[in-house]
C-alpha positions as CSV (number, residue, x, y, z in Angstrom):
1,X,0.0,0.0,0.0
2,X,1.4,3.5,-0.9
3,X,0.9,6.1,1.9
4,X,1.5,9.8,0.9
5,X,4.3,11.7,2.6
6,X,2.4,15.3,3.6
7,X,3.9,18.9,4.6
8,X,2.4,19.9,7.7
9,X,-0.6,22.3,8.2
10,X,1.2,25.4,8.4
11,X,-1.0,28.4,9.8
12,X,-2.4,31.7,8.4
13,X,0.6,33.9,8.8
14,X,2.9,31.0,7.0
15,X,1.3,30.6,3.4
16,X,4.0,28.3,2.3
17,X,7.3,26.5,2.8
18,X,10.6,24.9,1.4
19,X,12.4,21.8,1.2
20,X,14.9,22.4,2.9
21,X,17.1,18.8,2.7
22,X,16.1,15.3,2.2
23,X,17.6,12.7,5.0
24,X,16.4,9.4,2.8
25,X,16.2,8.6,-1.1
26,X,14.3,6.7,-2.9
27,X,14.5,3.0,-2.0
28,X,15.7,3.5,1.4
29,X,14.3,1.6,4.2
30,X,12.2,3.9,6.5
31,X,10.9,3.3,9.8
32,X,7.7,5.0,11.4
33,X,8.2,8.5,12.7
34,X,11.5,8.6,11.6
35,X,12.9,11.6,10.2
36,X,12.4,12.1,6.1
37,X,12.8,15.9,5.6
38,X,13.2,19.3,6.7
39,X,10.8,21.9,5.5
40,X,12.0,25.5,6.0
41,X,9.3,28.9,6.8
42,X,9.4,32.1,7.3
43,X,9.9,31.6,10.9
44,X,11.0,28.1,11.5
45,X,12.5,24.9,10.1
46,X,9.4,22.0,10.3
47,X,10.4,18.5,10.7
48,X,8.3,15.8,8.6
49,X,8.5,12.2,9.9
50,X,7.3,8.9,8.0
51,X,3.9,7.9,7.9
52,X,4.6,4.6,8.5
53,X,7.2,1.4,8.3
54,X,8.3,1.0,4.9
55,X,10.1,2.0,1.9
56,X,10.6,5.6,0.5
57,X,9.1,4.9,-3.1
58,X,9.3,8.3,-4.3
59,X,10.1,12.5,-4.1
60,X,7.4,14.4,-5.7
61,X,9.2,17.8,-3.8
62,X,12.8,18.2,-4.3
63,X,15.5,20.3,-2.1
64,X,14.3,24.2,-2.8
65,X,11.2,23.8,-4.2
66,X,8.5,25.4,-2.7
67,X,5.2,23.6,-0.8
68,X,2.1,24.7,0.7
69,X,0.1,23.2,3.8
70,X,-0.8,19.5,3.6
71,X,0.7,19.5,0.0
72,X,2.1,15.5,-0.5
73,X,6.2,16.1,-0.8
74,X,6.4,12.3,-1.4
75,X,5.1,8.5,-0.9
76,X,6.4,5.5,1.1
77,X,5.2,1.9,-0.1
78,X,4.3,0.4,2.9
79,X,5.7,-2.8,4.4
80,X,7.4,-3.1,0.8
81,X,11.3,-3.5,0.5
82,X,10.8,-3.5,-3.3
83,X,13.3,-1.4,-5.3
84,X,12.1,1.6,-6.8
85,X,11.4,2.6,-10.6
86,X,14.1,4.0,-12.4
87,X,12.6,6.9,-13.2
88,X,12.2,7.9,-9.8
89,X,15.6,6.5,-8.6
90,X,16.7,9.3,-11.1
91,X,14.9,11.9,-9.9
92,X,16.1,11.3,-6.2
93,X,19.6,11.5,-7.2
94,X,20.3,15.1,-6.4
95,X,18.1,13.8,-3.0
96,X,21.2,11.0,-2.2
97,X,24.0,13.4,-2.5
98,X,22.4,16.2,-0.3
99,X,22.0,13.1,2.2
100,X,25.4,11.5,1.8
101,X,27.1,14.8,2.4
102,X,25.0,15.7,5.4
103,X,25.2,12.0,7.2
104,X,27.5,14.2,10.1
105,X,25.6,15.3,12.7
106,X,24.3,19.2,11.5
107,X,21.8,21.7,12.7
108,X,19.3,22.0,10.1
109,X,20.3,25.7,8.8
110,X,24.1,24.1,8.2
111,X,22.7,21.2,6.6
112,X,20.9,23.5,4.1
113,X,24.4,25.6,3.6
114,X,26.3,22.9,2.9
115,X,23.4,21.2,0.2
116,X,23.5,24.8,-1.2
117,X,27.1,24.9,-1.1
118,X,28.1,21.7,-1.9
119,X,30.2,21.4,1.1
120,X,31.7,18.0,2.3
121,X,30.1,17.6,5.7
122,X,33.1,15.0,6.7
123,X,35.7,18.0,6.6
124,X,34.1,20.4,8.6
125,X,35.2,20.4,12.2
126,X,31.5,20.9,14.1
127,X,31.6,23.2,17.4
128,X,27.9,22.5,18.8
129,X,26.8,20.0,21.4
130,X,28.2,16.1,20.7
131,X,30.9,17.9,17.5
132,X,27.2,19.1,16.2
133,X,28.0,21.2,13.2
134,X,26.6,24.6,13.5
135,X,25.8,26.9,11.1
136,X,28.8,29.2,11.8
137,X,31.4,25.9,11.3
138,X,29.9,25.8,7.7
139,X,30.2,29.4,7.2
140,X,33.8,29.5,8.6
141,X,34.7,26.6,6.1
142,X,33.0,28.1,3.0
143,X,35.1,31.4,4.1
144,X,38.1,29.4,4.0
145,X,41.1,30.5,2.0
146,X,40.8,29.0,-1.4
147,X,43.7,28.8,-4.8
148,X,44.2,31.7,-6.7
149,X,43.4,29.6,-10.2
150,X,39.7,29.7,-8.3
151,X,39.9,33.3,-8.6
152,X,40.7,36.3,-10.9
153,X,43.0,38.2,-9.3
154,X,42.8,36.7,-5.6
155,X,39.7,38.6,-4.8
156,X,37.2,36.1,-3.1
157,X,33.3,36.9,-3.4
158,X,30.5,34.5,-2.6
159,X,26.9,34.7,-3.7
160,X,24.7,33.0,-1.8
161,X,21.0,32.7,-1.7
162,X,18.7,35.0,1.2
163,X,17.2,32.3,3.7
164,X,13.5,32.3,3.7
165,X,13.9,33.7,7.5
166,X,16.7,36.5,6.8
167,X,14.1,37.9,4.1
168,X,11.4,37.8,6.1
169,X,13.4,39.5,9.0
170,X,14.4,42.1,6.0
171,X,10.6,42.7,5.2
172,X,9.7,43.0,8.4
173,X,12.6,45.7,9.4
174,X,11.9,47.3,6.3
175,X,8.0,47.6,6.9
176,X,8.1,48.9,10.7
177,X,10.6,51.8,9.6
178,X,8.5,53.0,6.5
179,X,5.1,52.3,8.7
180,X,5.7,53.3,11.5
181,X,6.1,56.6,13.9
182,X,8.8,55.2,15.3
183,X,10.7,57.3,18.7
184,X,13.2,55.7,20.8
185,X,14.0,57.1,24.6
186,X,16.6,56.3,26.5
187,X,17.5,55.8,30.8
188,X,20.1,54.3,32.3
189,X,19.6,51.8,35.5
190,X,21.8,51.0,38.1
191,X,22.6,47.0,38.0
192,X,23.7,47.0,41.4
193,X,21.0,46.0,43.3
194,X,20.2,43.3,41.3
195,X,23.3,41.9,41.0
196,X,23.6,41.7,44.8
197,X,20.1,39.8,45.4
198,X,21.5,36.9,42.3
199,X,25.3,37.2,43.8
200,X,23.7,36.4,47.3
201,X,21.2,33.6,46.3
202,X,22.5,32.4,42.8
203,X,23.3,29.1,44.0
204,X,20.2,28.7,46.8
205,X,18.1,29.3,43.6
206,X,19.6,26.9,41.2
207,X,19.9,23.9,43.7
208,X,15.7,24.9,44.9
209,X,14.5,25.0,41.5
210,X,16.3,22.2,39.9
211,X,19.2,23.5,38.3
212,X,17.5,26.5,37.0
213,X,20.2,29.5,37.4
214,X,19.2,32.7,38.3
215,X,19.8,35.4,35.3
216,X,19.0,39.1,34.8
217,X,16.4,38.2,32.2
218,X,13.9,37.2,34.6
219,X,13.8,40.8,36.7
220,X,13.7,42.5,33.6
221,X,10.3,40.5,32.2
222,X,9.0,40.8,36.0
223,X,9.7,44.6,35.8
224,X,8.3,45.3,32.4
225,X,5.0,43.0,32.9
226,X,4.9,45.6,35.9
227,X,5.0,48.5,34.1
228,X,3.1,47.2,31.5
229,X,0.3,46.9,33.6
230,X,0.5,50.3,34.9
231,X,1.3,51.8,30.9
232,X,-1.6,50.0,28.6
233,X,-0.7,51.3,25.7
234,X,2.8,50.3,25.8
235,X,1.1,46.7,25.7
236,X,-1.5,47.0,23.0
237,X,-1.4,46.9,19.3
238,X,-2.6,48.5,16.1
239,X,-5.2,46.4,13.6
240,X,-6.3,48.9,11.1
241,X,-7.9,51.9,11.9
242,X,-8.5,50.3,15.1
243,X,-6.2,50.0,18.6
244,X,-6.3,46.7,20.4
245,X,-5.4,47.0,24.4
246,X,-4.4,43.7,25.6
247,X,-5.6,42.6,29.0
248,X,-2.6,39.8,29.3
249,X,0.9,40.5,28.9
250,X,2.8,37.7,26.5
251,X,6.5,38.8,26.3
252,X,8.8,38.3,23.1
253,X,12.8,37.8,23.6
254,X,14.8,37.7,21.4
255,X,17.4,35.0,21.2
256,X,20.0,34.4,18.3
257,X,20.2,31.2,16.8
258,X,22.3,30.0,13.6
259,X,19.5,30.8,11.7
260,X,19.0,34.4,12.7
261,X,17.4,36.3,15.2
262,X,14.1,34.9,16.8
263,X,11.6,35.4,19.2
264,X,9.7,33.3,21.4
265,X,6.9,34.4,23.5
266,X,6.7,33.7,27.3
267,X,2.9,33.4,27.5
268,X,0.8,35.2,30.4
269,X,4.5,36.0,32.0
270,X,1.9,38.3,34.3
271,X,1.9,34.9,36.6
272,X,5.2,33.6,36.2
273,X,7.9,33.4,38.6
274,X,11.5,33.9,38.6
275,X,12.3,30.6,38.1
276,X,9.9,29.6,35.6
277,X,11.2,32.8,33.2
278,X,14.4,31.1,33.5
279,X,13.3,28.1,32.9
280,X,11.0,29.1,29.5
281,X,14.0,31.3,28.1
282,X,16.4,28.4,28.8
283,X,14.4,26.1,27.0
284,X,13.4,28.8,23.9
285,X,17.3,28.9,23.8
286,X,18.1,25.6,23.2
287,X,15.4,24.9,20.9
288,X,16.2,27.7,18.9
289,X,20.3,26.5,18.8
290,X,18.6,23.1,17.8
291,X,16.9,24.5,15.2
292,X,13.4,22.8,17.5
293,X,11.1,25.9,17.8
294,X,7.6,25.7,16.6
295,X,5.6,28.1,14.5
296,X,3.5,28.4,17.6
297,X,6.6,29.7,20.1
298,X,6.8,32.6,17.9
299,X,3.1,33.3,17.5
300,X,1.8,36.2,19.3
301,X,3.6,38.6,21.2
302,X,2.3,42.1,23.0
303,X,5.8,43.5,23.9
304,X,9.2,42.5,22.8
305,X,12.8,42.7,24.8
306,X,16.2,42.4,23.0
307,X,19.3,41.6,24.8
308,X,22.3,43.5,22.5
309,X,24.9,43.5,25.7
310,X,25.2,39.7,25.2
311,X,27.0,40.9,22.4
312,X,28.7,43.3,23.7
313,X,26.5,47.0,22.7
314,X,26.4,49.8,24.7
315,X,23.8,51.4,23.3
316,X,21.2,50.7,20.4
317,X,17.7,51.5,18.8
318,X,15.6,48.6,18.9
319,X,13.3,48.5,15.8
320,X,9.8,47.7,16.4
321,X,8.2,44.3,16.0
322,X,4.6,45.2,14.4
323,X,2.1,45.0,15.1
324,X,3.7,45.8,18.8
325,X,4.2,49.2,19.8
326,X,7.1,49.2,21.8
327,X,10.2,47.2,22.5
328,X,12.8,47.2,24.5
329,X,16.6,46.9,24.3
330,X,18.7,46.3,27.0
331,X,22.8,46.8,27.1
332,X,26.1,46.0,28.5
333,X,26.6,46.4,32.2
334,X,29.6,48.7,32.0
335,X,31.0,50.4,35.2
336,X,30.9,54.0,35.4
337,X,31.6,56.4,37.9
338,X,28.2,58.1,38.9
339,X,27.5,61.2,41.3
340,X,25.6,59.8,44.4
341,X,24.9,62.0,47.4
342,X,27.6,64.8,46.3
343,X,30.2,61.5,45.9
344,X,31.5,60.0,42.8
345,X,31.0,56.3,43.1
346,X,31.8,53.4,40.7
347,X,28.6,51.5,39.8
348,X,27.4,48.7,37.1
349,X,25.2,51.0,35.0
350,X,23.1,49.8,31.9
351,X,21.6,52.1,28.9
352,X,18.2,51.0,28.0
353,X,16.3,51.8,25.3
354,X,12.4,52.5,24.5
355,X,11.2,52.4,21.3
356,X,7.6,53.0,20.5
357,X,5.4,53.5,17.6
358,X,4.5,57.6,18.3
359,X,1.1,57.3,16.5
360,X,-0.6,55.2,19.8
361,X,2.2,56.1,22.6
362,X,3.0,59.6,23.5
363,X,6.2,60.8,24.6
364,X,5.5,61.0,28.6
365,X,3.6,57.5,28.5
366,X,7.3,55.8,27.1
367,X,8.9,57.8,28.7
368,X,7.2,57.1,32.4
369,X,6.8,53.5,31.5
370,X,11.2,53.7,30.7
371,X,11.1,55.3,34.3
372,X,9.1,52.7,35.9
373,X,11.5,50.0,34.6
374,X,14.4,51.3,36.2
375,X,12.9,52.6,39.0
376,X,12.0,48.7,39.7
377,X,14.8,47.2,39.1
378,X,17.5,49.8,41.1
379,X,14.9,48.8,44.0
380,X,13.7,44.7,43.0
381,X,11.6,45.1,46.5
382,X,8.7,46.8,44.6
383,X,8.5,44.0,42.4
384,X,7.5,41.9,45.6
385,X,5.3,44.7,46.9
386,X,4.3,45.4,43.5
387,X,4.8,49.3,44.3
């Protein structure tokens, strides 16, 4: 019995996918649930499994060709060991080579660079978890030094195509800036206080809530859900002619992962803890390195925070994730010397950043809401008292 091979129903705001890479080819021996191909979104990469036990009897979507929900991408004959037809053993032959050169261990954005590129997965060195090969080991290897007979005149270029994620991160960059009012205010907050209260309990936390280590993420979702509260329009978003005010607060942040920048949502963070925060971003993180996160992490969202002094920035304008109206970026703990009391004292300072779509936030909201941020987190006890 042949069993179609489906693409997954994607939702409204994905109309359509790619084949990313094929992991079987025709004739192969497939077991149930196992893993036949990636398909690559807007926003994620989307595993497809087998059906069933079987054979793969044929690829009716090849590597870059595009595929819409519930679309059949191929078939399995099932139960069968039977060798394929040789017309469709020829068609899966660009299918085998993408699968024989990504046998390593790969996330699935460097398995697609290296079926682009053509790369030999067995000579790139992989960094990741387990010699994982990561996006940026394939990148570092196609960057490699090659011969000057390669090259007129030594000068090295490489043309290689936009992922379907790095142009929809374009569009949408390009959209908020032409669409948008967009301001962006600035404070600085004094880290001190709240590196005292994770210096003190760091390692009481992590052994009370399994492992789970206290980071400076977590105060600064508690202290903008606070503030949010307090700021409504700094939480709601714009649909038309019409302003929506959003009576939960679901919290984007952004993480990096090979394939670009992402972001999660931590869902009704109003009544979350600490710990859990921790726990959610932790999680978002590794899914995202893994290349794991579902359309459905990403869905959503009524106020966005991005972390640039991971990377090292001192000071940045966040751009705005529509339909949002505000977003905010955090910085690099840098020490500073700081008037206190009529003395100059050395303290951990961070810039922060508000940006916010001028058209439904006015200047004293974002800036007040900025205000209540850092007046929360230079003095975490209000966050307890919720003051």
């Amino acid at each position: 019995m042949t069993i179609e091979i489906k693409a997954p129903t994607l939702p409204e705001s994905v109309p359509d996918g790619t084949i990313a890479t094929w992991y079987k080819q025709v004739g192969d021996v497939v077991a149930r649930d196992e893993l036949l191909v990636d398909i690559e979104t807007d926003k994620v990469v989307i595993e497809v499994v087998s059906p069933t036990d079987g054979v793969l009897q044929e690829i009716l979507k090849a590597t870059g060709e595009t595929i819409v929900s519930n679309q059949a991408i191929g078939t399995v004959a099932a139960g069968e060991a039977a060798a394929p037809s040789a017309a469709a053993a020829e068609a899966a032959a660009p299918v085998a080579a993408t699968a024989a050169q990504t046998s390593t261990p790969a996330s699935p954005a460097a398995k697609k660079m290296i079926a682009e590129n053509n790369v030999d997965a067995a000579a790139i060195s992989g960094t990741g978890k387990a010699g994982r090969i990561t996006k940026e080991d394939v990148a570092t290897a196609l960057s490699a030094p090659v011969s000057a007979s390669n090259n007129a005149g030594g000068r090295l270029e490489e043309r290689v195509p936009m992922s379907r994620l790095r142009a929809k991160v374009a569009e949408r960059l390009l959209h908020a800036s032409q669409s948008t009012a967009m301001l962006t205010t600035f404070n600085e907050v004094n880290m001190a206080p709240v590196m005292e209260i994770r210096n003190r309990y760091k390692q009481e936390f992590e052994k009370a809530h399994d492992g789970v280590r206290l980071g400076f993420m977590s105060f600064f979702v508690r202290a903008c859900t606070e503030a949010l509260k307090r700021f409504p329009a700094v939480n709601a978003s714009l649909d038309g002619s019409d302003i929506v005010y959003h009576g939960y607060q679901d919290i984007g942040v952004a993480v990096s992962s090979p394939r670009g920048l992402v972001v999660p949502v931590l869902r009704n963070a109003d009544n979350m803890g600490l710990a859990q925060v921790e726990k959610e971003i932790r999680e978002y993180g590794e899914k995202a390195r893994d290349g794991k996160l579902a359309i459905e992490d990403m869905t959503g969202g009524t106020f966005t925070i991005s972390n640039g002094g991971v990377f090292g920035s001192l000071l940045s304008t966040p751009i705005l994730n529509p339909p949002q109206t505000a977003i905010l970026g955090m910085h690099k703990i840098q020490e500073r010397p700081m008037a206190v009391d009529g003395q100059v004292v050395v303290l951990p300072m961070m810039y922060l950043a508000l940006s916010y779509d001028h058209r439904m936030i006015d200047g004293k909201e974002a800036v007040q809401f900025l205000v209540t941020i850092k007046d929360l987190l230079e003095d975490p006890t209000r966050l307890l008292l919720e003051i």
